[in-house]
C-alpha positions in Angstrom: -19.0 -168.4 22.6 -16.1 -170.2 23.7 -12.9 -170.2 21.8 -13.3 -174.0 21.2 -16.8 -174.3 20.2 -15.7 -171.8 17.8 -14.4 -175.1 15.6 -16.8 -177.2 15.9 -18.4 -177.9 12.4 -21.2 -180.3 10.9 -20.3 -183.7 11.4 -17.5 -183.1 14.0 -17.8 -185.5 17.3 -18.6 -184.2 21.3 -19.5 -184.7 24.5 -21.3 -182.8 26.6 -19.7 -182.1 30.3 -22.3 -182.0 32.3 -24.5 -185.0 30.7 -21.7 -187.9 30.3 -25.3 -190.3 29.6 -25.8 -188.8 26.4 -23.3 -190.4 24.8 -21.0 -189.1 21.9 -22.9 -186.4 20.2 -23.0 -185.3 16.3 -22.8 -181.4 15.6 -25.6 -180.4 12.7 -24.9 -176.7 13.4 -22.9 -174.4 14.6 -25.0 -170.6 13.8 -24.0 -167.8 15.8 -22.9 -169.8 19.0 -25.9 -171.7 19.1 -24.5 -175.2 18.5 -27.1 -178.0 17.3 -26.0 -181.3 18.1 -27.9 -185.0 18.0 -26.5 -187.2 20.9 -27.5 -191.2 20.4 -29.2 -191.3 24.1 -30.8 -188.2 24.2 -31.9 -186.8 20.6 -31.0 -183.4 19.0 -30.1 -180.8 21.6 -29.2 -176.9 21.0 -26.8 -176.0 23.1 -26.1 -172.3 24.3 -21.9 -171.8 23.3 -21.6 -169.2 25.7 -22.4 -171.0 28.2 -21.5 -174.7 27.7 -17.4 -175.6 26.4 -18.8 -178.8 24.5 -15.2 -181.5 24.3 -14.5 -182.5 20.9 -13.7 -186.5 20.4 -11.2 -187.6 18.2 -11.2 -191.2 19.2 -14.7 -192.2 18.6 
């Protein structure tokens, strides 16, 4: 897992890079580098952290 997704914690804000569409995402989880987040467009997603940097937003 990345060093960044490292901090992500329940109810912390992201994007995902490579799907811009989904909108600004909610993390539920963070177990293990598997990182469950619920994106408004696209519905809850688990997302592999060692293989995906997820970007935290601050400004949402």
């Amino acid at each position: 897992m990345s060093d960044l997704n490292a901090i992500f914690t329940p109810g912390m804000q992201v994007r995902h890079p490579g799907q811009p569409d989904w909108g600004v995402g909610q993390v539920q989880s963070n177990i293990g580098g598997r990182i469950t987040v619920n994106f408004p467009d696209q519905g809850k997603v688990v997302i592999d952290g060692n293989r995906i940097t997820l970007v935290p937003v601050f400004d949402a």
